[in-house]
C-alpha positions as a Markdown table, in Angstrom:
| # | Residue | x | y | z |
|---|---|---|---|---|
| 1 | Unk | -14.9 | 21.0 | -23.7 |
| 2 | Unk | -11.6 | 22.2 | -21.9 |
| 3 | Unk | -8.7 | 22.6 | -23.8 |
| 4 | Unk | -5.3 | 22.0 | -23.7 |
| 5 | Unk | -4.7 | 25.6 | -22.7 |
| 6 | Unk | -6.7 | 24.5 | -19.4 |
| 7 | Unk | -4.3 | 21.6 | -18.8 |
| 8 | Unk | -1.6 | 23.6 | -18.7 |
| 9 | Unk | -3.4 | 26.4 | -16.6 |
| 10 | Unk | -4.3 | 23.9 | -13.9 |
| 11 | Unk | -0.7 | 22.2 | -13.9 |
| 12 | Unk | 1.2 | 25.5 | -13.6 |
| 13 | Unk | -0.8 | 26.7 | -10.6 |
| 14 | Unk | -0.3 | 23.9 | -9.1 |
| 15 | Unk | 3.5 | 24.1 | -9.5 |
| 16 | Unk | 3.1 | 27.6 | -8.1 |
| 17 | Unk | 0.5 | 27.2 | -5.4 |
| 18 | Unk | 1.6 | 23.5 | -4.0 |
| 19 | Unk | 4.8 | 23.1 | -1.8 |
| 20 | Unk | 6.7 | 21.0 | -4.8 |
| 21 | Unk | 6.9 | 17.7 | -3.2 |
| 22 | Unk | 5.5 | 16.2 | -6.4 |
| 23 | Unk | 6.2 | 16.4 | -9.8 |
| 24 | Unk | 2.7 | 15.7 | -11.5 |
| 25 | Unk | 2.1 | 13.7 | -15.0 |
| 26 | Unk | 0.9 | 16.0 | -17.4 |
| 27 | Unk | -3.1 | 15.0 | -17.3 |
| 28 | Unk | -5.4 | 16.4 | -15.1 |
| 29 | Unk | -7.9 | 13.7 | -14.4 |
| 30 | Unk | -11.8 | 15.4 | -13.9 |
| 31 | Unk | -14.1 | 11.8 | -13.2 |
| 32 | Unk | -13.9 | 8.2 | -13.5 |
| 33 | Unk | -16.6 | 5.0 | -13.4 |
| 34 | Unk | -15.1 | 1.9 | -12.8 |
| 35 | Unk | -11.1 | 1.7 | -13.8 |
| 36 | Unk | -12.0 | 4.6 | -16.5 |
| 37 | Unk | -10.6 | 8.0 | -16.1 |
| 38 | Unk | -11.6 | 11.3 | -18.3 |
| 39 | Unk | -9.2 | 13.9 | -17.9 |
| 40 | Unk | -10.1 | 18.0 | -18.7 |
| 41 | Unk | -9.8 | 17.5 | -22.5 |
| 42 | Unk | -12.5 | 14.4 | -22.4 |
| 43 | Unk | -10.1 | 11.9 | -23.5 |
| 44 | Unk | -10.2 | 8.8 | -21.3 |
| 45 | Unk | -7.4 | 6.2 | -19.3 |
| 46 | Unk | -7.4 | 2.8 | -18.3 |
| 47 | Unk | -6.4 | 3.2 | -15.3 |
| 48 | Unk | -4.2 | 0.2 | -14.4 |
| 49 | Unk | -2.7 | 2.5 | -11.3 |
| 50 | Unk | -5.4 | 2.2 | -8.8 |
| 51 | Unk | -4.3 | 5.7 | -7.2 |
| 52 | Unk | -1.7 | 4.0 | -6.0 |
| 53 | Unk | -3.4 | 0.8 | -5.1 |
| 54 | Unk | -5.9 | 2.9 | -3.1 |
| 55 | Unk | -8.7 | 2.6 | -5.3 |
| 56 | Unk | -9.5 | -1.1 | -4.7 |
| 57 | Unk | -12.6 | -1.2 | -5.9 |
| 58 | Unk | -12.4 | 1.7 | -9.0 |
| 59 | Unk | -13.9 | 5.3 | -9.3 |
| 60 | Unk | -17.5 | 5.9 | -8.1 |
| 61 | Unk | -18.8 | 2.7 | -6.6 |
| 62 | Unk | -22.2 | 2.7 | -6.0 |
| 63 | Unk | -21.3 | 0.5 | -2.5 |
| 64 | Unk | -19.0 | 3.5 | -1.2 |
| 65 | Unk | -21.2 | 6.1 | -2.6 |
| 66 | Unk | -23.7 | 5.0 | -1.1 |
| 67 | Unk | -22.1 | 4.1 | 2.8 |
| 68 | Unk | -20.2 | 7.9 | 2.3 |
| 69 | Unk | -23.7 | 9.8 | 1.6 |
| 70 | Unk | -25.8 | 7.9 | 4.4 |
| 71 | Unk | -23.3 | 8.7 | 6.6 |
| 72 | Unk | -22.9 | 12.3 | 5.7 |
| 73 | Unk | -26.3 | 12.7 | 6.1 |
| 74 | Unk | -25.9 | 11.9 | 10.0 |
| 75 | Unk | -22.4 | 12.6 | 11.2 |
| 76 | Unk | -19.4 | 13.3 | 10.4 |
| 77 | Unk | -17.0 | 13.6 | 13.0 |
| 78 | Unk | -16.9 | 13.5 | 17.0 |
| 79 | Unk | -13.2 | 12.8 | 17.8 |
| 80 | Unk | -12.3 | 10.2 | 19.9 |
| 81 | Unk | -13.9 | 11.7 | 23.0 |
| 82 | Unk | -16.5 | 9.6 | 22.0 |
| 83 | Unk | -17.4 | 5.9 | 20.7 |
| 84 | Unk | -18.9 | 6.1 | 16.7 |
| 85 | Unk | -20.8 | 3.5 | 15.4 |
| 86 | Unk | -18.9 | 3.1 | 12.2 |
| 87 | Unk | -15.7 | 2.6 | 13.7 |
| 88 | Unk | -16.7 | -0.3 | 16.2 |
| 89 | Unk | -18.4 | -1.8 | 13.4 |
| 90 | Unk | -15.0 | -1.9 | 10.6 |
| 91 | Unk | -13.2 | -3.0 | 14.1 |
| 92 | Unk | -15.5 | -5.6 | 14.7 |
| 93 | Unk | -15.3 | -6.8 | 10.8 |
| 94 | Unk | -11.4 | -6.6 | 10.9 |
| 95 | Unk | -11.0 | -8.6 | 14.4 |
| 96 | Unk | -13.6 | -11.2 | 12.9 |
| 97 | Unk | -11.7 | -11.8 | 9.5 |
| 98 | Unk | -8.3 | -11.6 | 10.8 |
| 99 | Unk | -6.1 | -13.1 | 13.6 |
| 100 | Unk | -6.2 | -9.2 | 15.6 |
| 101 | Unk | -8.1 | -8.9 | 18.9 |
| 102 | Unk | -7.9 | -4.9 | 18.5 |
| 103 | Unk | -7.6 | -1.8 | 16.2 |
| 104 | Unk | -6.5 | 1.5 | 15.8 |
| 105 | Unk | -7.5 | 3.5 | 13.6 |
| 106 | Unk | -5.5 | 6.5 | 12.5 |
| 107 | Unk | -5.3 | 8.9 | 8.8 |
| 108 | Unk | -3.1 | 6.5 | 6.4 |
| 109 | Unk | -0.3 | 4.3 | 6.2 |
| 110 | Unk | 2.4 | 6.1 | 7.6 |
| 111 | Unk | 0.2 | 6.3 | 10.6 |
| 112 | Unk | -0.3 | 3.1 | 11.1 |
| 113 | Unk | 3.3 | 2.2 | 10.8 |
| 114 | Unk | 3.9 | 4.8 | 13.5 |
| 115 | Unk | 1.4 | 3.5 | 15.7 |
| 116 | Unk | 3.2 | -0.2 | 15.6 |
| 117 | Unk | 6.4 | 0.7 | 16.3 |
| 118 | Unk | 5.2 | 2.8 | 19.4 |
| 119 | Unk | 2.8 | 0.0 | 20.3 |
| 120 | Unk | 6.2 | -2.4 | 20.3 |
| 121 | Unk | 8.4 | 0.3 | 21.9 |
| 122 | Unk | 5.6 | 0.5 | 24.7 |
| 123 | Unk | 4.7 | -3.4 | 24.7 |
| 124 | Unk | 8.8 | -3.8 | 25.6 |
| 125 | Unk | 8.9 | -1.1 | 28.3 |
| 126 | Unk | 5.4 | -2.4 | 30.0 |
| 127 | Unk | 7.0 | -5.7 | 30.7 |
| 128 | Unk | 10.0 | -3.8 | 32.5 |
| 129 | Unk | 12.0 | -3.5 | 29.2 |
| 130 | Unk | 13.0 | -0.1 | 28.7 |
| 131 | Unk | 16.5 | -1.1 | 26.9 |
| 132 | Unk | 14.6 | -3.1 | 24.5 |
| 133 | Unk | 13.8 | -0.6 | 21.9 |
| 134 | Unk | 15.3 | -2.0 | 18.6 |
| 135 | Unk | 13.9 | -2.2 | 15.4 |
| 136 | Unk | 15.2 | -4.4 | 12.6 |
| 137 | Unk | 13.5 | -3.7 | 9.0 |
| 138 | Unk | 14.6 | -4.4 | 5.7 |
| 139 | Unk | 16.7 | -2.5 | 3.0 |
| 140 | Unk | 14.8 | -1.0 | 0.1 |
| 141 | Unk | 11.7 | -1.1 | 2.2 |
| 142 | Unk | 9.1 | 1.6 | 2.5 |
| 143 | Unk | 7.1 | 2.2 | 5.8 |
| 144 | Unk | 5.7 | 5.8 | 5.3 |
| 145 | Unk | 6.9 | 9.7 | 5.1 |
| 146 | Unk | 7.0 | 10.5 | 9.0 |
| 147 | Unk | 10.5 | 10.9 | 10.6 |
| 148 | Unk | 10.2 | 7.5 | 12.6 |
| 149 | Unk | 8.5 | 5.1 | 9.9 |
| 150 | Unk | 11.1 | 7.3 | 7.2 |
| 151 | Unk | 14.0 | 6.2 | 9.4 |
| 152 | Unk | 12.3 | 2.7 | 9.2 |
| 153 | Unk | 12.5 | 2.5 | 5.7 |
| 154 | Unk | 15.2 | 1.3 | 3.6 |
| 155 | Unk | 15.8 | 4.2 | 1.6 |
| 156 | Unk | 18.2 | 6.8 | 2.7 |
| 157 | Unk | 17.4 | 9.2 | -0.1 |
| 158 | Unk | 13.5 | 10.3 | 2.1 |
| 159 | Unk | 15.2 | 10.6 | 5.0 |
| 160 | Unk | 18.3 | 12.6 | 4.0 |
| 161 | Unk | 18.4 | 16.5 | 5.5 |
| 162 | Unk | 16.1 | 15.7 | 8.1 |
| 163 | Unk | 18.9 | 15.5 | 10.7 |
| 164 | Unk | 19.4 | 12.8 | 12.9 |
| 165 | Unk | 17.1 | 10.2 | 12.8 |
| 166 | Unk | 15.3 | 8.3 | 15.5 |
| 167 | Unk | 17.8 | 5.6 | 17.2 |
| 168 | Unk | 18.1 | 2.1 | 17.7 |
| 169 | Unk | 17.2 | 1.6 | 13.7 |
| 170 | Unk | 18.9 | -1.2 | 12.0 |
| 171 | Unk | 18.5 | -2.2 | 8.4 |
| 172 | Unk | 19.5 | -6.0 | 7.0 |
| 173 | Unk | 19.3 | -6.9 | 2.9 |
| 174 | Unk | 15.7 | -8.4 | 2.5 |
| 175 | Unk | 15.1 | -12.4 | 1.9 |
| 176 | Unk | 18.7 | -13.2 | 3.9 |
| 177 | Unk | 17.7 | -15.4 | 6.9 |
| 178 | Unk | 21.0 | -15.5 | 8.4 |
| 179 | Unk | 21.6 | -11.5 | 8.3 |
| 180 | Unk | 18.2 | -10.9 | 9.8 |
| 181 | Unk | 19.1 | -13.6 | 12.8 |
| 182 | Unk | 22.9 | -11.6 | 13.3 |
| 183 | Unk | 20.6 | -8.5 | 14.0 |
| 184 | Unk | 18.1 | -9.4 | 16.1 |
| 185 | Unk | 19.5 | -9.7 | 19.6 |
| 186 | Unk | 17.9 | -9.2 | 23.2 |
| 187 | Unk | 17.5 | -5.1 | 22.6 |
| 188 | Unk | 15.3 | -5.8 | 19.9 |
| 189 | Unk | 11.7 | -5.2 | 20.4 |
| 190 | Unk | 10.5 | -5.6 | 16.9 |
| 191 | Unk | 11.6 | -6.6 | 13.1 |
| 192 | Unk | 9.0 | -4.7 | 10.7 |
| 193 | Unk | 8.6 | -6.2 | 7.2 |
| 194 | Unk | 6.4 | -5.7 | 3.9 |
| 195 | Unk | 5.6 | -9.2 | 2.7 |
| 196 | Unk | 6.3 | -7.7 | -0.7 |
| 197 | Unk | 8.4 | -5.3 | -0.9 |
| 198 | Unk | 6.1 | -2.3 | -3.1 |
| 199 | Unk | 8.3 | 0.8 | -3.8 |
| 200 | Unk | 11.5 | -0.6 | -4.1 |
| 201 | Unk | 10.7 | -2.8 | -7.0 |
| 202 | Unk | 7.5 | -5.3 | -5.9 |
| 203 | Unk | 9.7 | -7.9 | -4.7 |
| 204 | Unk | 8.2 | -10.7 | -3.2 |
| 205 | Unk | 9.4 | -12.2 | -0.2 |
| 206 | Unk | 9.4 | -16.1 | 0.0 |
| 207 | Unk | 7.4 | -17.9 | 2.9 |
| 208 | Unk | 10.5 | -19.3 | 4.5 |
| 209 | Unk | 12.0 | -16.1 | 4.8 |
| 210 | Unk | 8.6 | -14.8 | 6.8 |
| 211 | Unk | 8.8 | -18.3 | 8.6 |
| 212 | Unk | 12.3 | -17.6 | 9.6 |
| 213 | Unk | 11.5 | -14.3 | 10.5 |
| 214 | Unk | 8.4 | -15.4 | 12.8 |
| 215 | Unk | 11.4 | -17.9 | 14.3 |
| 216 | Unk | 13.3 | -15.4 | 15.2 |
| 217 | Unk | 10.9 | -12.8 | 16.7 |
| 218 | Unk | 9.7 | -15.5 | 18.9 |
| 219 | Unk | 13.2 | -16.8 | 20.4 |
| 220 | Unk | 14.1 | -13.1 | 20.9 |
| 221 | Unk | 10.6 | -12.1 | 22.2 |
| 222 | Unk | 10.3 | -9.6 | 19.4 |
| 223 | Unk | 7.1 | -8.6 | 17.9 |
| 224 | Unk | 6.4 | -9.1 | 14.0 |
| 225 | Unk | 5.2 | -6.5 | 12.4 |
| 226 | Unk | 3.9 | -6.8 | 8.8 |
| 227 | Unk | 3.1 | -3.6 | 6.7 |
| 228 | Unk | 0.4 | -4.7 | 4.5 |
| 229 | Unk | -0.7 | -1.2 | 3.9 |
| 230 | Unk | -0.3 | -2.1 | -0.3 |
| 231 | Unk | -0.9 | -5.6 | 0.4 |
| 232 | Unk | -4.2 | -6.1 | 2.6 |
| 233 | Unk | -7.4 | -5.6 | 2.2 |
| 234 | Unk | -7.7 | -7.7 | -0.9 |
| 235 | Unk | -4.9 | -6.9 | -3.4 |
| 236 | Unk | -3.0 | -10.6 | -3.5 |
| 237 | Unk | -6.2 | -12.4 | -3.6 |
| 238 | Unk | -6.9 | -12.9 | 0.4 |
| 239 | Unk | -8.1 | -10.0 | 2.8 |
| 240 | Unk | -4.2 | -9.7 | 3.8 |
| 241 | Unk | -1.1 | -11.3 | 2.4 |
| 242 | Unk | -0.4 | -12.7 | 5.5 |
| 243 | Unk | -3.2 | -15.3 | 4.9 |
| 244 | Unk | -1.6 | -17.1 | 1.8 |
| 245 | Unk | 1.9 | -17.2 | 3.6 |
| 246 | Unk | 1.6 | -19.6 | 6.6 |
| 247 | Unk | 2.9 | -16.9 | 9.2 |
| 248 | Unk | 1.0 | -14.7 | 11.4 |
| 249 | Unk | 2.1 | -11.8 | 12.8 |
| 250 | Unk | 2.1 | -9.9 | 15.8 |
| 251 | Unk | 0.7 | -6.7 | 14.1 |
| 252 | Unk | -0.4 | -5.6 | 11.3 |
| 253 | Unk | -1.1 | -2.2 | 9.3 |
| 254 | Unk | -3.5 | -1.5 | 6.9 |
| 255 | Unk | -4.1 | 1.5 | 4.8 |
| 256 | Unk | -4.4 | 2.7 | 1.0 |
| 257 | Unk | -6.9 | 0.1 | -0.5 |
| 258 | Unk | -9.1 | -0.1 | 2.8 |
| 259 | Unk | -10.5 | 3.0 | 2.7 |
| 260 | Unk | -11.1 | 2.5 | -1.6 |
| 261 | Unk | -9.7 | 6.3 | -1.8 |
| 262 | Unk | -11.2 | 7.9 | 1.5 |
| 263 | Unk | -8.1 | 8.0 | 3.9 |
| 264 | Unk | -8.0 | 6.1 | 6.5 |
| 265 | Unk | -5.4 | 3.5 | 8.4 |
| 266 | Unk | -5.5 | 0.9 | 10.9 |
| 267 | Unk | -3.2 | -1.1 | 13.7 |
| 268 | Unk | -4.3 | -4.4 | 14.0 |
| 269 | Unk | -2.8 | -6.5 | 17.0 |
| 270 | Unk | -3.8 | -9.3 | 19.3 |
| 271 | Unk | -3.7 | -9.6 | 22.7 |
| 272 | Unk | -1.8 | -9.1 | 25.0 |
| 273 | Unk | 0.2 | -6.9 | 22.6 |
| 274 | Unk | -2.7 | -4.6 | 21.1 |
| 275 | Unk | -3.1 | -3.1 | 24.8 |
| 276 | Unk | 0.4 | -1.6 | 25.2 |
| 277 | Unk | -0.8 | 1.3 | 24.0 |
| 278 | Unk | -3.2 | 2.4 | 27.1 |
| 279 | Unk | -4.7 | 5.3 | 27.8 |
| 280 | Unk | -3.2 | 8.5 | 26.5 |
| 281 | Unk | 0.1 | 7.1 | 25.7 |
| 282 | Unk | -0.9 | 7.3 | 21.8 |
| 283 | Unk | -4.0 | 9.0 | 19.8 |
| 284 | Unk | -5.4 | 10.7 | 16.8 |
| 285 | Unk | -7.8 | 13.9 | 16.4 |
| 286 | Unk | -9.2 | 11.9 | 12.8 |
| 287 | Unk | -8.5 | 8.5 | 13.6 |
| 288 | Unk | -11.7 | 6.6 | 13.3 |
| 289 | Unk | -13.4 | 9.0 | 11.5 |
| 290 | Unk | -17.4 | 8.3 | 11.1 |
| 291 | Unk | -16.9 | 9.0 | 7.5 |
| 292 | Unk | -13.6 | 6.6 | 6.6 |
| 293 | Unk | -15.1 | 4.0 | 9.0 |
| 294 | Unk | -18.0 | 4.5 | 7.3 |
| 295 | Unk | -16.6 | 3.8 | 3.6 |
| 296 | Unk | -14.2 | 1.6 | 4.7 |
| 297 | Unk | -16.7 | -1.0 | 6.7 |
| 298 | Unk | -18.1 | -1.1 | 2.6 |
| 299 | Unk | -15.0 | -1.8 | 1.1 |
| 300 | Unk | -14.6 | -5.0 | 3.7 |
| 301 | Unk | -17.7 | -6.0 | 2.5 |
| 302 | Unk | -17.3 | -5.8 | -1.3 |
| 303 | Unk | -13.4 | -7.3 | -0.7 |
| 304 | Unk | -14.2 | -10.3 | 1.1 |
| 305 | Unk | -16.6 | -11.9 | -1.1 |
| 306 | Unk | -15.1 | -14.8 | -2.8 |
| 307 | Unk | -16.0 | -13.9 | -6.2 |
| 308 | Unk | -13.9 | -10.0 | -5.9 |
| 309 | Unk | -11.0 | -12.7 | -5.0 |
| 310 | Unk | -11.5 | -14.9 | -7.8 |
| 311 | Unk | -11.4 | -11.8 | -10.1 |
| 312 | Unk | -8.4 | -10.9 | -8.5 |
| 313 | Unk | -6.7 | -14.0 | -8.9 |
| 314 | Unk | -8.3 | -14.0 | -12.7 |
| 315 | Unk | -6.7 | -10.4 | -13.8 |
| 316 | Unk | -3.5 | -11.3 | -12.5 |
| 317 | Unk | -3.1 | -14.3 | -15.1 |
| 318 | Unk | -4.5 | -12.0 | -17.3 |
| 319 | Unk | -2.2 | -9.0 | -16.6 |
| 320 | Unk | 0.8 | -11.3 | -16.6 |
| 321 | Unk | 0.2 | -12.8 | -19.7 |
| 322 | Unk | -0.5 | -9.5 | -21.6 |
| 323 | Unk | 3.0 | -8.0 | -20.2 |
| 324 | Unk | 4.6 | -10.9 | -22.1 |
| 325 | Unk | 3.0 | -10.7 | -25.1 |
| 326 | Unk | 3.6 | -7.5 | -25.7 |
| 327 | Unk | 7.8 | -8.4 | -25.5 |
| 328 | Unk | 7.9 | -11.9 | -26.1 |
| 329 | Unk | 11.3 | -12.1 | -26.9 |
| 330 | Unk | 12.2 | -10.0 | -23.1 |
| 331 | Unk | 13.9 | -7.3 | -24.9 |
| 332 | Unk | 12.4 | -4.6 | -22.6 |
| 333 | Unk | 11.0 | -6.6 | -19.7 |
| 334 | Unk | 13.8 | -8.9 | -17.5 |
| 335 | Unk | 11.2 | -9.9 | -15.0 |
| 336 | Unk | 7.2 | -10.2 | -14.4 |
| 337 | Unk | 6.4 | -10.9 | -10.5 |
| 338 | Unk | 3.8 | -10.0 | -7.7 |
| 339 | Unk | 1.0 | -11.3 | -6.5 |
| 340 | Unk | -2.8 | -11.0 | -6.8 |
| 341 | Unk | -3.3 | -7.2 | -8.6 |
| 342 | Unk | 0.0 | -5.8 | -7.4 |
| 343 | Unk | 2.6 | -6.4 | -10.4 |
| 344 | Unk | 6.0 | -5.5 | -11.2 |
| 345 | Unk | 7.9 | -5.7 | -14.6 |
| 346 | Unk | 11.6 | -5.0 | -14.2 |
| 347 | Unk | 13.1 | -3.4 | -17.2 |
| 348 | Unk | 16.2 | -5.2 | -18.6 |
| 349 | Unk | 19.6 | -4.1 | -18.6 |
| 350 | Unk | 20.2 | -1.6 | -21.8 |
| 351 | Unk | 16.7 | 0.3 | -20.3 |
| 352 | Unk | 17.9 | 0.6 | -16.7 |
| 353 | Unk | 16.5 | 3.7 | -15.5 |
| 354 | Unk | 14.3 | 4.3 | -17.8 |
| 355 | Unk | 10.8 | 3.4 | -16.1 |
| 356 | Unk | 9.8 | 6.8 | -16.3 |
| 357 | Unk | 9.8 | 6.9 | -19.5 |
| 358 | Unk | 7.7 | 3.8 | -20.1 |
| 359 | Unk | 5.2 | 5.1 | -17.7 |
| 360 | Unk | 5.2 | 8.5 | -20.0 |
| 361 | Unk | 4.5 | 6.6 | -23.0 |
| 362 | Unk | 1.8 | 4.2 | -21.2 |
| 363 | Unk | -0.4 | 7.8 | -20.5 |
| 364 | Unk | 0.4 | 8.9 | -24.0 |
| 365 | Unk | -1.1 | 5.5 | -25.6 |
| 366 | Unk | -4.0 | 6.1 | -22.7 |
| 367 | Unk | -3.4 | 4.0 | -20.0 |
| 368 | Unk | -2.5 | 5.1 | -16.2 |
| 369 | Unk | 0.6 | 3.1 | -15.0 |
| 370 | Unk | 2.8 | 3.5 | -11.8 |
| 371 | Unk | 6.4 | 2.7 | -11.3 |
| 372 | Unk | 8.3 | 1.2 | -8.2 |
| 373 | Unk | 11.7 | 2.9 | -8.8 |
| 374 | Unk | 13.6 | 3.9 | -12.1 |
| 375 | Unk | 14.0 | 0.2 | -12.9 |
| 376 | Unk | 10.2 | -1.4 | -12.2 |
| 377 | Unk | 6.8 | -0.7 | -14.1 |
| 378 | Unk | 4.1 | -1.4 | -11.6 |
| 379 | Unk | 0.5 | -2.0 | -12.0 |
| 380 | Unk | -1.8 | -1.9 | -9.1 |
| 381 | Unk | -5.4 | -1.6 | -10.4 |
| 382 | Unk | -9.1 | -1.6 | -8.9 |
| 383 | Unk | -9.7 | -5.5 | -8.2 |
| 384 | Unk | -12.9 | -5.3 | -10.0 |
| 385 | Unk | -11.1 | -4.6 | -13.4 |
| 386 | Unk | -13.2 | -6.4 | -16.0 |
| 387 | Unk | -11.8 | -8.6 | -18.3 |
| 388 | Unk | -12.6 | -6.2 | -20.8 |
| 389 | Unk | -11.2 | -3.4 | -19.2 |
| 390 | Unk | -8.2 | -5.7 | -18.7 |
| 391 | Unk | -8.3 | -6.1 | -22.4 |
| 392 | Unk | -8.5 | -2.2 | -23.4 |
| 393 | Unk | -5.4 | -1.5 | -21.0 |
| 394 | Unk | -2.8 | -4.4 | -22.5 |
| 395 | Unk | -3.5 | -3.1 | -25.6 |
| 396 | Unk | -2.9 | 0.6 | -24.7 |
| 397 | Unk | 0.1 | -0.7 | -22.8 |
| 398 | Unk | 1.3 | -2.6 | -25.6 |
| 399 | Unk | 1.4 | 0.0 | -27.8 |
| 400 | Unk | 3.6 | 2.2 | -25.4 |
| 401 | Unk | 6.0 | -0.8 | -25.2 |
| 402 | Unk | 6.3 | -0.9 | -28.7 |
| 403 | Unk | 7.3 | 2.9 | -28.8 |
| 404 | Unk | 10.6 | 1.8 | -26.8 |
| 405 | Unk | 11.2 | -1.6 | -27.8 |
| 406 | Unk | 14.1 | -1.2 | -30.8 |
């Protein structure tokens, strides 16, 4: 068996191997089955962090296995010089379950977020708008790590020494109707919006908000775009958020969970919209890969059946419940909120910053926990956690709470 000497070994190359973008926790994870992990030393982890809620339906699934080795076996890539079997048949699975007449298919989130802004920059200039090029998006929000969808985003820590950042960008405090409305004018081609808001704290966002929104877009012939790259594909309880909300948008990204931790995003749009991006105005050398289409078409599968849903919707009461138990009195936690198996816990006031720590102390006790800021503990696991599993991890959890609760 490894020892902790091999931890350390494999943690300090990568610190001196890997450009430091990332500051990793001090595990090294080797194999999991189901939502358990094993790290180098053999000691195991609920994992309650769904790689980032990318794992959507665990480690080693027999379903994705199996769709990733068949197609291995007969090929794995062609670029987009060609038509692929797999991808037409995810497309055709996506268009049928969802409001979307087309896809695109590109590497992850951020490039999906890219493509819909282009695809409503384009949509604007095809119908003889070339001064309509504003985008409206949210505070706090997160739309991916390139230098358009990072100048979308709310945050202007990621997109800080990058110089100056793509124009026509505006940003409006999420929830408020009446800012959103004072922003959106004629020059606006799009408002872009995460129907709950993941990195800056899993916020929710209320369905007259998204109605308002859809209001808005439409008197102002704006697209709506919702990122439901940490929402879709399963994780509230319905293939997208979108369903549960009464508003449909425009477009639509999907990433993370769709590929179940094989990388892969999409663009999903209706017509006449989804053809503004024509012939080589936009592309992808991976985009539609055999092998993500492959995985992914399996994932649709497993996520649409109505009794994945009802587990979803199952865990969440579960999860929920177990974060109050373990501080009934909300000494530590101000706030539980989410939907489906995306959850937030907001620390109270005396532990403001301190959702590191917390997250440190959930690995210690054995469980694998995310956070959405220095103020949120997030969960975000596979959405076939059992029950039991469920079980194992609010007890783990638990036990890290009590290490911080005075």
């Amino acid at each position: 068996m490894p020892s902790a000497d091999d931890t350390s070994d494999t943690l300090a190359a990568a610190q001196a191997l890997l450009i430091p973008t990332y500051a990793p926790l001090p595990i090294v994870p080797v194999e999991g089955e189901g939502s358990t992990v094993r790290d180098r030393s053999g000691r195991d982890y609920i994992d309650l962090a769904g790689g980032i809620a990318v794992t959507s339906l665990g480690h080693n699934h027999p379903a994705l296995r199996a769709a990733l080795e068949q197609q291995a076996g007969r090929l794995w890539h062609l670029s987009n010089i060609f038509a692929n079997e797999p991808a037409i048949a995810l497309a055709q699975k996506l268009t049928d379950l969802t409001f979307a007449d087309r896809v695109f298919f590109a590497n992850s989130g951020a490039e999906a977020n890219e493509a819909a802004l282009k695809l409503a920059r384009r949509h604007a200039y095809n119908n003889g708008h070339p001064e309509k090029y504003g985008i409206v998006a949210l505070e706090g929000a997160f739309h991916g790590r390139t230098l358009f969808t990072v100048a979308a985003g709310g945050t202007p820590a990621y997109s800080e020494g990058y110089g100056p950042p793509p124009e026509g960008i505006s940003h409006v405090p999420p929830g408020d109707a009446e800012a959103l409305a004072a922003a959106v004018d004629e020059r606006t081609c799009a408002v872009i919006i995460e129907p709950i808001l993941g990195e800056s704290g899993v916020r929710p966002l209320s369905p007259e908000y998204l109605r308002a929104a859809r209001e808005i877009c439409d008197r102002h012939d704006a697209l709506l775009i919702f990122d439901e790259v940490q929402t879709g594909a399963g994780r509230t309880g319905t293939l997208f958020a979108y369903e549960q909300l009464g508003v449909t948008p425009d477009v639509l990204t999907s990433a993370k969970g769709l590929g179940g931790g094989f990388p892969i995003g999409a663009t999903l749009a209706a017509e006449p919209q989804a053809s503004a991006l024509g012939r080589a105005t936009h592309g992808t050398t991976f985009g539609g890969n055999p092998l993500a289409c492959a995985v992914a078409g399996a994932v649709i599968d497993e996520v649409s059946k109505p009794e994945l849903l009802a587990n979803v919707a199952a865990r969440h009461k579960q999860l929920t419940a177990g974060l109050a138990a373990a501080d009934p009195d909300r000494t530590l936690f101000a706030e539980i909120r989410g939907a489906g198996l995306l959850i937030g816990a907001e620390l109270t006031e005396p532990f403001t910053g301190r959702a590191k720590e917390l997250q440190l102390a959930c690995l210690d006790a054995g469980v694998m926990t995310l956070i959405a800021g220095a103020n949120v503990l997030r969960l975000a696991p596979a959405l076939n956690l059992t029950e039991a599993e469920a079980v194992e991890g609010l007890q783990r959890l638990t036990a890290a709470v009590e290490t911080l609760r005075p």
